[in-house]
MARTILO-362232 format. One record per residue: residue number from 1; residue in three letters; y, z, x of N, C-alpha, C in turn. Coordinates in steps of 0.05 Angstrom, whole numbers. Each point is the difference from the previous one (the first is absolute). Last residue first. Layout:
num;residuo;n.y;n.z;n.x;ca.y;ca.z;ca.x;c.y;c.z;c.x
NUM;ALA;Y;Z;X;Y;Z;X;Y;Z;X
...
REM end
This chain:
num;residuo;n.y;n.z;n.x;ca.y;ca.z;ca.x;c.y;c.z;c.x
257;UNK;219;719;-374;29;0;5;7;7;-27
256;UNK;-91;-41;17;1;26;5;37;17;1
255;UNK;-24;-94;-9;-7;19;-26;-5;27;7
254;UNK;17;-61;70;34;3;-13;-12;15;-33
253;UNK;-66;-11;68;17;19;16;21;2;-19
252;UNK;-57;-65;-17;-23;36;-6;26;12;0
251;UNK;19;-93;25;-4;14;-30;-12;20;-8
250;UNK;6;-23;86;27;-9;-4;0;8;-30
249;UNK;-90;-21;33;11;27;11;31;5;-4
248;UNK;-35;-71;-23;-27;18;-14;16;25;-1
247;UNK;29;-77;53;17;0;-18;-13;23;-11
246;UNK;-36;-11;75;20;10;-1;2;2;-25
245;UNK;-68;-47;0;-7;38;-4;28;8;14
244;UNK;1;-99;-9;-12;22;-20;2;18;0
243;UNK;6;-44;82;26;4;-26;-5;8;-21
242;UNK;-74;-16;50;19;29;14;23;-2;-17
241;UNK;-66;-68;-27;-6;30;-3;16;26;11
240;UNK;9;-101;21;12;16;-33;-2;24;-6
239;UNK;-53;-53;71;21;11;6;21;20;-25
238;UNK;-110;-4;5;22;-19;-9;29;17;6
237;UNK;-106;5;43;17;3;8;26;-11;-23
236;UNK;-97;-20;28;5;10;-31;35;13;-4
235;UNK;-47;-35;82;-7;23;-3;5;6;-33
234;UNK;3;-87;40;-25;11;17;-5;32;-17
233;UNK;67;-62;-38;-31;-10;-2;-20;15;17
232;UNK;108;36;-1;-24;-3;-28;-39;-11;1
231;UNK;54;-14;90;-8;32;-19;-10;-6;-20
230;UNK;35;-81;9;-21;8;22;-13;29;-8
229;UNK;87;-18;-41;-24;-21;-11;-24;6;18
228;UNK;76;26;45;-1;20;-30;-29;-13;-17
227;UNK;42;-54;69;-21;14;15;-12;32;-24
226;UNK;58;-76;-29;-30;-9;-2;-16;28;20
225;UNK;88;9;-6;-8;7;-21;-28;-12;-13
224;UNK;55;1;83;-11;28;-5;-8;0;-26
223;UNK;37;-87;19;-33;15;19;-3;16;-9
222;UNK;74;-21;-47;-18;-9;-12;-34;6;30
221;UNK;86;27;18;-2;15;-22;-28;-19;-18
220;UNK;37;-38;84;-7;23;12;-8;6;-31
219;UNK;42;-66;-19;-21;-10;13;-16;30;13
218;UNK;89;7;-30;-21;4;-26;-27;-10;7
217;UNK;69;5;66;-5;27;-9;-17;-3;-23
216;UNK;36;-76;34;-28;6;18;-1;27;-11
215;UNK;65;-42;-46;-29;-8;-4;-12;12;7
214;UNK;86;24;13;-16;12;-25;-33;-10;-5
213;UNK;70;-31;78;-15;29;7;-14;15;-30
212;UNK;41;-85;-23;-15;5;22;-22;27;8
211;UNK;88;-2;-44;-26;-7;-23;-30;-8;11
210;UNK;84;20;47;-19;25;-5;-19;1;-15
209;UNK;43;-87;26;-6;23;19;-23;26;-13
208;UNK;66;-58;-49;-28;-9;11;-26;22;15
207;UNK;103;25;-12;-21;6;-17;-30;-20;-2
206;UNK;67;-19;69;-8;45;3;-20;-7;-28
205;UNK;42;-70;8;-29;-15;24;-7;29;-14
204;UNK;71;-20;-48;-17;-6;-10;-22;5;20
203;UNK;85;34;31;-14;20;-22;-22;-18;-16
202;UNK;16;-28;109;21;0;-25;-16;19;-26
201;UNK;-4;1;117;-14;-9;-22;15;5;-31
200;UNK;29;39;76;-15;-31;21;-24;-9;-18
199;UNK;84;75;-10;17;-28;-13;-30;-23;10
198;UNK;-9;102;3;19;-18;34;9;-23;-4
197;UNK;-47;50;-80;34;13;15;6;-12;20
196;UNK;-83;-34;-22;25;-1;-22;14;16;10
195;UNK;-68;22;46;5;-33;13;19;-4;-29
194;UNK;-28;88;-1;19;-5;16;14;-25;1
193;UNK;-63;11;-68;25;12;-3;21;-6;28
192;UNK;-99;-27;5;21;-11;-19;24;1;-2
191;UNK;-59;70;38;11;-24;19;19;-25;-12
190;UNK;-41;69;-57;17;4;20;14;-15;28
189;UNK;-81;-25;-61;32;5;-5;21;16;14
188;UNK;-79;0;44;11;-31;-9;26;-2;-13
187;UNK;-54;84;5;17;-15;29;13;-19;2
186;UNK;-52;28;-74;19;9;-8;23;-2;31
185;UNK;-88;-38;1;14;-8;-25;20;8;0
184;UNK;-62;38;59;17;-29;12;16;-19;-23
183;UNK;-53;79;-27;17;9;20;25;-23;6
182;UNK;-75;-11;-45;25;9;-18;12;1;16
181;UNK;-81;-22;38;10;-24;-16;35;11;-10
180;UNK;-59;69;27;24;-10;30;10;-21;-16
179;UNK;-55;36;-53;30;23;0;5;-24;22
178;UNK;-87;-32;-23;31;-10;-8;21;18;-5
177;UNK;-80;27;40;13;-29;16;24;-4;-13
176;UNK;-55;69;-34;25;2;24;8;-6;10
175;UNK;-55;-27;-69;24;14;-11;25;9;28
174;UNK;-101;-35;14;32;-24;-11;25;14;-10
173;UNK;-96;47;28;22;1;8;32;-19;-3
172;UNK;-90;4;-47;24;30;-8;16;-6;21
171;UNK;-58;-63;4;13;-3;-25;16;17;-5
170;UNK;-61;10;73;5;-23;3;29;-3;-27
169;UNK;-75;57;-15;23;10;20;22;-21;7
168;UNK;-61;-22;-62;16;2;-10;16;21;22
167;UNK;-59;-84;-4;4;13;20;25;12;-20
166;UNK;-64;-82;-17;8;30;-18;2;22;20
165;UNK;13;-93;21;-25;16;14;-7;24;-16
164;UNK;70;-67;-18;-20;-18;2;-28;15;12
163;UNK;89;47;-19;-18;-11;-22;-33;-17;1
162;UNK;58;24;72;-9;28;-10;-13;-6;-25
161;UNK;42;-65;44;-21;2;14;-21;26;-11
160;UNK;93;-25;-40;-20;-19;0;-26;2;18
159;UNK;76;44;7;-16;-1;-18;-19;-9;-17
158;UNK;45;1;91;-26;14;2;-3;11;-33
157;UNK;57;-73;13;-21;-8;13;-28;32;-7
156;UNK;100;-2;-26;-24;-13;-19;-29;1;19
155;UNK;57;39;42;-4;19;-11;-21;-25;-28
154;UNK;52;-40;75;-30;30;11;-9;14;-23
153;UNK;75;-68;-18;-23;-9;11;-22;21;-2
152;UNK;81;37;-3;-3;-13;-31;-27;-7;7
151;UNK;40;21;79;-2;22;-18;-16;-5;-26
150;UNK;40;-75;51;-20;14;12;-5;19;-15
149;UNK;73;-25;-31;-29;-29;1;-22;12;13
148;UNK;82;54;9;-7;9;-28;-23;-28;-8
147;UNK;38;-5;75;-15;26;7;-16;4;-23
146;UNK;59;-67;17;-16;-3;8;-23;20;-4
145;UNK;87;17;-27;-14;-27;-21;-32;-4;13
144;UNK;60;49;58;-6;14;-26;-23;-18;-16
143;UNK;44;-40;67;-19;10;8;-20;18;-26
142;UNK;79;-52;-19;-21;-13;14;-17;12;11
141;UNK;82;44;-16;-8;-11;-20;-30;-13;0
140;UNK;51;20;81;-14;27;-13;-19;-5;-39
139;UNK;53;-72;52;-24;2;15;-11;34;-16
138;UNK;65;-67;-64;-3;5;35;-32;19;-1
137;UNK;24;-90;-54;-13;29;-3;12;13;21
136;UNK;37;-84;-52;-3;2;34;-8;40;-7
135;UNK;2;-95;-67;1;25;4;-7;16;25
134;UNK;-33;-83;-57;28;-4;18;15;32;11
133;UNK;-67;-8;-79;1;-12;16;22;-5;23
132;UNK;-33;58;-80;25;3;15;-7;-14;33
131;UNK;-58;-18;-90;32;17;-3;21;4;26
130;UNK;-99;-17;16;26;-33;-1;25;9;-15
129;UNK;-58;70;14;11;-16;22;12;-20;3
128;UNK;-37;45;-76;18;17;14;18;-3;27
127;UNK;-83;-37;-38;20;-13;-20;23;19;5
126;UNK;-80;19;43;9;-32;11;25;-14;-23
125;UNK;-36;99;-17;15;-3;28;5;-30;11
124;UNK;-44;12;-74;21;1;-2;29;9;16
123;UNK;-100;-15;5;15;-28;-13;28;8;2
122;UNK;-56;66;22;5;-5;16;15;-36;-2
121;UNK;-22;59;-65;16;5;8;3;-10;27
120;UNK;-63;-26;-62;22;-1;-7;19;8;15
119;UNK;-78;23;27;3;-24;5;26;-11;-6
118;UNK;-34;76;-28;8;5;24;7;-28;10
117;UNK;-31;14;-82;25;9;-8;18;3;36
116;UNK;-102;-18;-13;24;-36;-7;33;18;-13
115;UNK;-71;65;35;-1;-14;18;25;-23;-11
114;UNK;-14;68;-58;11;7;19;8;-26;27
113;UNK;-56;-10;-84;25;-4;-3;14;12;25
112;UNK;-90;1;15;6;-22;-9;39;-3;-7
111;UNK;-46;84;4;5;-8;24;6;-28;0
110;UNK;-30;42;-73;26;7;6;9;-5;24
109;UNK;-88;-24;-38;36;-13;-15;25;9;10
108;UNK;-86;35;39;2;-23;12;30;-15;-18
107;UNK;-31;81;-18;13;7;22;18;-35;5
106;UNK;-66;4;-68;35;19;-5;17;-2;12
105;UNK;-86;-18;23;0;-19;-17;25;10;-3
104;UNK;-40;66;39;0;-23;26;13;-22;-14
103;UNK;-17;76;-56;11;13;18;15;-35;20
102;UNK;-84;-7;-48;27;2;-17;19;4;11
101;UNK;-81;15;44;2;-27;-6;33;-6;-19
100;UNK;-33;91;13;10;-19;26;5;-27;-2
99;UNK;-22;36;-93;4;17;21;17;-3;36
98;UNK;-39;-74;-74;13;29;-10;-1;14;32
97;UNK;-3;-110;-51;5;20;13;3;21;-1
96;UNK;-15;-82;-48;7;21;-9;-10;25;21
95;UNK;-3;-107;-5;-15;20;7;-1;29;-7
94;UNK;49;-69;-31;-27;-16;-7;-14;24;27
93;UNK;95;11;-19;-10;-5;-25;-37;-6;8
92;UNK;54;17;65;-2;24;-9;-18;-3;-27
91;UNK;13;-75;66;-19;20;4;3;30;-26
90;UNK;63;-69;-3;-27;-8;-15;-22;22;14
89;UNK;87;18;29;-3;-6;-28;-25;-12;-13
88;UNK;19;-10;91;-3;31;-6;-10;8;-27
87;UNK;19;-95;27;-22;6;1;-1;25;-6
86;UNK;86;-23;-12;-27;-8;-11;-25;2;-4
85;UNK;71;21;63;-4;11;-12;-17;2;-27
84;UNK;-1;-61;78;-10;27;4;4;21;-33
83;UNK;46;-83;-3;-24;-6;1;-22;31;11
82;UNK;91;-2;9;-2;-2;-33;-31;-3;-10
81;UNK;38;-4;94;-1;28;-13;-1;1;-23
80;UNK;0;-80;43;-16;12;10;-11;31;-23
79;UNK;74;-60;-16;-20;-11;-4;-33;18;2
78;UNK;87;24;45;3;0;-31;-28;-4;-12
77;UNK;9;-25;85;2;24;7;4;13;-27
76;UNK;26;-87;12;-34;-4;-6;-7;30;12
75;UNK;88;-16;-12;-13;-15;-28;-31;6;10
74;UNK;56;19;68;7;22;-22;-25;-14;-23
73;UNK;39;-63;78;-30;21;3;-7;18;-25
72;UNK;87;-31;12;-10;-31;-17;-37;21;3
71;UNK;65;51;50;7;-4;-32;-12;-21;-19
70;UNK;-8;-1;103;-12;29;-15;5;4;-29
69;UNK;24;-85;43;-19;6;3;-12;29;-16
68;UNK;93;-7;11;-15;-25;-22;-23;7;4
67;UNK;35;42;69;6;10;-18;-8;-5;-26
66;UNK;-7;-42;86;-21;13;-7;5;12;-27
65;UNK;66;-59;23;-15;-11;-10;-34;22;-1
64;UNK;84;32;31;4;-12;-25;-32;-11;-13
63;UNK;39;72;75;-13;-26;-4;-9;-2;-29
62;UNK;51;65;59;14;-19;-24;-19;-18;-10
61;UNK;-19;71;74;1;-25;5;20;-11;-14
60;UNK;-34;87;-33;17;6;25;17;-28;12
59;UNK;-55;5;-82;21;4;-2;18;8;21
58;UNK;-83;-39;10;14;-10;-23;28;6;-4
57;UNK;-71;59;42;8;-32;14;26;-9;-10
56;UNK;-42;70;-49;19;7;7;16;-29;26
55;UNK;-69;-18;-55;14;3;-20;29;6;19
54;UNK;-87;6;33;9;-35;6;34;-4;-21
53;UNK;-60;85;16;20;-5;19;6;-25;1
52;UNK;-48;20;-79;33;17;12;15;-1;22
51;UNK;-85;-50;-35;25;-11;-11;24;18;8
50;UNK;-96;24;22;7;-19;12;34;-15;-12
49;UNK;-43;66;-43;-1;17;24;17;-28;18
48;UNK;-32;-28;-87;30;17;5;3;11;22
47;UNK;-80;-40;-7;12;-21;2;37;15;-2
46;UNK;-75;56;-13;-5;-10;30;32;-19;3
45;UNK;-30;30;-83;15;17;14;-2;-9;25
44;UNK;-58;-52;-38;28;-1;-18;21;18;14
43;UNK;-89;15;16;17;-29;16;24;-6;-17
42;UNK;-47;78;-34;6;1;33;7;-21;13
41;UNK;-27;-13;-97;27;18;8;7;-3;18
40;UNK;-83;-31;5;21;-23;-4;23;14;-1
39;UNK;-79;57;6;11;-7;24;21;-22;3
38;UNK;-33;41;-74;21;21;21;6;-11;19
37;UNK;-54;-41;-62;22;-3;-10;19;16;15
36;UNK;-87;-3;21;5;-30;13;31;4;-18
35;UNK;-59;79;-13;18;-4;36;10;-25;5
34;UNK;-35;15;-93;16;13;10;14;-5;27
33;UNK;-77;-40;-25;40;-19;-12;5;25;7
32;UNK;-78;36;23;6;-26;22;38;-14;-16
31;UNK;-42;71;-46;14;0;16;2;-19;20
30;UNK;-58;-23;-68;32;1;-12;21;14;29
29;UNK;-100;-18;12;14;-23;0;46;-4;-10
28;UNK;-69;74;1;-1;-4;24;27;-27;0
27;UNK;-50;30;-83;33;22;13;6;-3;28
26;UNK;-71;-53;-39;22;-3;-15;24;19;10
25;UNK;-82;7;31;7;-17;14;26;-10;-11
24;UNK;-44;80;-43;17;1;29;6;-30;24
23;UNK;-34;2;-96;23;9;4;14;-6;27
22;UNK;-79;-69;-9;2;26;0;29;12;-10
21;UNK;-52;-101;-16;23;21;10;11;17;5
20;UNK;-89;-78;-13;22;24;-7;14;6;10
19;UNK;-42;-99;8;-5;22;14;20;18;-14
18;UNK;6;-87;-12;-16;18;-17;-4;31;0
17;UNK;53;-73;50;-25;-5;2;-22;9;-20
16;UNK;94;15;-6;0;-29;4;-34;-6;-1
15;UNK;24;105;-15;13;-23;8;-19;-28;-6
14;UNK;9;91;-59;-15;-16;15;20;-23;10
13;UNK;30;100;-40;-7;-31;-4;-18;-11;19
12;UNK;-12;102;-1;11;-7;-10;-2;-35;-4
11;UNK;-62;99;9;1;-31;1;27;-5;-8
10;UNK;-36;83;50;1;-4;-27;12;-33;4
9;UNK;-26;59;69;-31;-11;-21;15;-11;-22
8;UNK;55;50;65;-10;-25;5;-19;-13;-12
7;UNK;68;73;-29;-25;-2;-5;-16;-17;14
6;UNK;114;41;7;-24;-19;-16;-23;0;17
5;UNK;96;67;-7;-36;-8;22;-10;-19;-31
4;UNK;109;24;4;-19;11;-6;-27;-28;15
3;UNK;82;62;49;-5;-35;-22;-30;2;-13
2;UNK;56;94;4;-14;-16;24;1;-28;-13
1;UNK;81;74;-8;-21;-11;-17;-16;-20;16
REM end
C-alpha cells in the first residue's frame, strides 16, 4: 500500500509568524520525529552494546564496585525506555500513521522493549557476579565466557546499526550470528559439567553459571529480533507469518487424515 500523496496547495496550521502550513511541510516535519525517535532508540541500543563487554569485565575481574555501578545505571536506562515509549504512543494517537510510517512506529515499540530487556540482562550478569564472588574460574571456563561477551557484543552492535540504517540484509544475517552465540552456549555448559565433576567449582558457582551462559544467549535472541523489526519496516516482512502458515499447513494435513 503506497503512503498516501498530499496536495502542496493545500493549507494546513499556520505557524508562529502566520505564515501557512502546507501538508507536505507537515508530513516532512513528522518524519523528521520519526528519524529523531530512531535515532534515540539507536543510542539507547548503543549504550547496551557498550554494557556487555563491561558486564562480561565484571564478571571475569570480580569487580564489585563496577558491578554496583551497572546495576545502580539500570534506573535511568528504565527511565529512558519508558519515555521513548511514550512518545511512540502519542505519535500513534496524534498522528495516525499508515502504511510505512506505521510499519516504523510498531517496529520502533518493539525494538524499544527488546533493547531495555537487553540491558536487563546484562544487569544481571553484574548480579551474577557478586553471587559468586570469591570463586576461582579456571582458564577454559574464562575463555568461553569471554567469547560468549564478544559474540553477544557483535551481534547487538550490528543490530543496532542495521536498524539505525534500515539495512535489512544487514538484519537477515543476525540469525547466523547467533547459531555460533548458541553454539558457545551449549560449550559452556558443557564445560560447566566437566569443571563440577573435577570437584574446581561447587554445584551453586555450575548453576550461576549456566544462568549466565542463559543471558548472553537471550541478549543474542533479542538482536535477531530487533534485526526481525528492521525487515518488517523496510520490506513489510512479519516474522509470525512463517509460523503461521506452518501451523496453516499442520492443520490442512491432519483434516485431511
Amino acid at each position: 500500500m503506497a503512503d498516501p500523496q498530499f496536495d502542496s496547495s493545500d493549507l494546513g496550521p499556520t505557524v508562529e509568524s502566520g505564515e501557512p502550513v502546507t501538508k507536505t511541510e507537515l508530513r516532512t516535519s513528522f518524519h523528521s520525529q520519526l528519524d529523531d525517535l530512531r535515532d534515540r532508540i539507536a543510542s539507547l541500543a548503543a549504550l547496551v552494546t557498550e554494557n556487555i563487554p563491561r558486564a562480561t569485565e565484571i564478571l571475569l575481574s570480580q569487580d564489585l564496585e563496577g558491578a554496583e555501578y551497572v546495576i545502580r545505571a539500570d534506573d535511568e536506562m528504565d527511565s529512558r525506555a519508558l519515555l521513548l515509549e511514550e512518545e511512540c504512543y502519542e505519535v500513534l494517537a496524534l498522528q495516525s500513521p499508515v502504511a510505512s510510517d506505521l510499519r516504523r512506529v510498531v517496529a520502533a515499540l518493539r525494538i524499544i522493549a527488546d533493547v531495555e530487556r537487553s540491558a536487563d540482562l546484562a544487569v544481571n550478569i553484574c548480579k551474577a557476579a557478586r553471587r559468586i564472588y570469591g570463586q576461582r574460574l579456571d582458564p577454559r571456563l574464562r575463555g568461553i565466557i569471554q567469547k560468549m561477551g564478544d559474540q553477544a557484543q557483535q551481534l547487538f552492535k550490528e543490530a543496532t546499526e542495521a536498524y539505525l540504517n534500515d539495512d535489512a540484509i544487514r538484519a537477515a544475517a543476525l540469525a547466523d550470528m547467533d547459531g555460533y552465540l548458541d553454539l558457545l552456549q551449549r560449550e559452556f555448559v558443557q564445560a560447566i559439567f566437566q569443571s563440577h565433576s573435577e570437584s574446581t567449582i561447587d554445584l551453586q558457582v555450575a548453576v550461576q553459571l549456566a544462568v549466565v551462559a542463559r543471558f548472553y544467549e537471550r541478549i543474542g535472541d533479542h538482536a535477531v529480533n530487533i534485526g526481525e523489526r528492521v525487515r518488517y519496516v523496510v520490506t513489510g516482512w512479519v516474522p509470525e507469518k512463517d509460523g503461521a502458515a506452518r501451523y496453516a499447513e499442520r492443520q490442512a494435513a491432519s483434516d485431511l487424515e
